[in-house]
C-alpha positions as CSV (number, residue, x, y, z in Angstrom):
1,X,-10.1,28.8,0.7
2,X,-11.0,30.5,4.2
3,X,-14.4,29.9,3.3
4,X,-15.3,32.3,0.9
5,X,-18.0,31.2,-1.6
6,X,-16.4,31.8,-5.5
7,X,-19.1,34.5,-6.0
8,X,-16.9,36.6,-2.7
9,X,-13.5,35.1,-4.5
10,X,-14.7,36.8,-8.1
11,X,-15.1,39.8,-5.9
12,X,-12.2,39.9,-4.0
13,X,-10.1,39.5,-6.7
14,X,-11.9,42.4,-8.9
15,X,-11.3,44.8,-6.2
16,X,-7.7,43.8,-6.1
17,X,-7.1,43.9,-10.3
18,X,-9.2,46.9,-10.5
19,X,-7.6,49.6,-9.0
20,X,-4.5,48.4,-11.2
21,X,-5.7,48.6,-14.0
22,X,-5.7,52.5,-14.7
23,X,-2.3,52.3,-13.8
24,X,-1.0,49.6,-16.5
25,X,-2.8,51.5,-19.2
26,X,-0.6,54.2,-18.1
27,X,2.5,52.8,-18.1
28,X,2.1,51.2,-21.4
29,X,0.3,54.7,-23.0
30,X,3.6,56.1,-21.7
31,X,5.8,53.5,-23.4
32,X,4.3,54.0,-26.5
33,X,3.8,57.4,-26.8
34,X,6.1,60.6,-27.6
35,X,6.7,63.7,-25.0
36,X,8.1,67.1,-25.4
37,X,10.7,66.2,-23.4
38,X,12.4,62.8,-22.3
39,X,12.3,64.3,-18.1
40,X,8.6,65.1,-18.5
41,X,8.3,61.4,-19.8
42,X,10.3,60.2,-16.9
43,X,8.2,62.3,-14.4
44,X,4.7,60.8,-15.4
45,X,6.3,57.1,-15.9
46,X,7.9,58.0,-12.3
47,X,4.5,59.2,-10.9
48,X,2.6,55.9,-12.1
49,X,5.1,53.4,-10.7
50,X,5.6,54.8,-7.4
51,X,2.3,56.1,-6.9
52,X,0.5,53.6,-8.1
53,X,-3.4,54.3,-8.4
54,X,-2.4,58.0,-8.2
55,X,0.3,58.5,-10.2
56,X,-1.9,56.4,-13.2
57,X,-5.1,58.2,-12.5
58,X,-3.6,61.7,-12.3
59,X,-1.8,60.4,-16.3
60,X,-5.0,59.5,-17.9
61,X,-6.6,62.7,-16.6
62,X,-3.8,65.3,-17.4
63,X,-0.5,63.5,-18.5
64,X,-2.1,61.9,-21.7
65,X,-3.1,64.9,-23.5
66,X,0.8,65.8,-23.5
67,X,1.7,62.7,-25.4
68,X,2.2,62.5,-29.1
69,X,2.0,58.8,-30.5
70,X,5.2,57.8,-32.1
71,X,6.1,58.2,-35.4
C-alpha cells in the first residue's frame, strides 16, 4: 500500500491513534464521573469533542480533579 514497508504502516498508524487517545479517556472519564454542576460537565465534554487533542489534554490536566465518581 503506496509502498510503505509494515514497520512505516505500524508507525503511521500510531501517530494517527495516539494523539486520540488522551481525548477518549476524557470523554469516557467525563461520562462516568460526577460534576458540580451539569454546564460545567457540558463545558469540558464540549471542550474534548470539538477540540479534540486540546479539549482532552487541557481535561486530564485540570478538568479531572473537578470530577467526583458516581455514586
Amino acid at each position: 500500500m503506496y509502498g510503505l514497508s509494515p514497520l512505516q504502516l505500524v508507525l503511521a498508524a500510531s501517530l494517527l491513534v495516539l494523539p486520540m487517545l488522551p481525548n477518549l479517556w476524557s470523554i469516557w472519564h467525563i461520562f462516568n464521573h460526577d460534576f458540580r454542576t451539569p454546564q460545567e460537565r457540558l463545558a469540558w465534554l464540549g471542550a474534548a469533542v470539538f477540540l479534540p487533542v486540546l479539549g482532552g489534554l487541557a481535561y486530564i490536566l485540570w478538568g479531572r480533579k473537578h470530577a467526583r465518581k458516581l455514586p
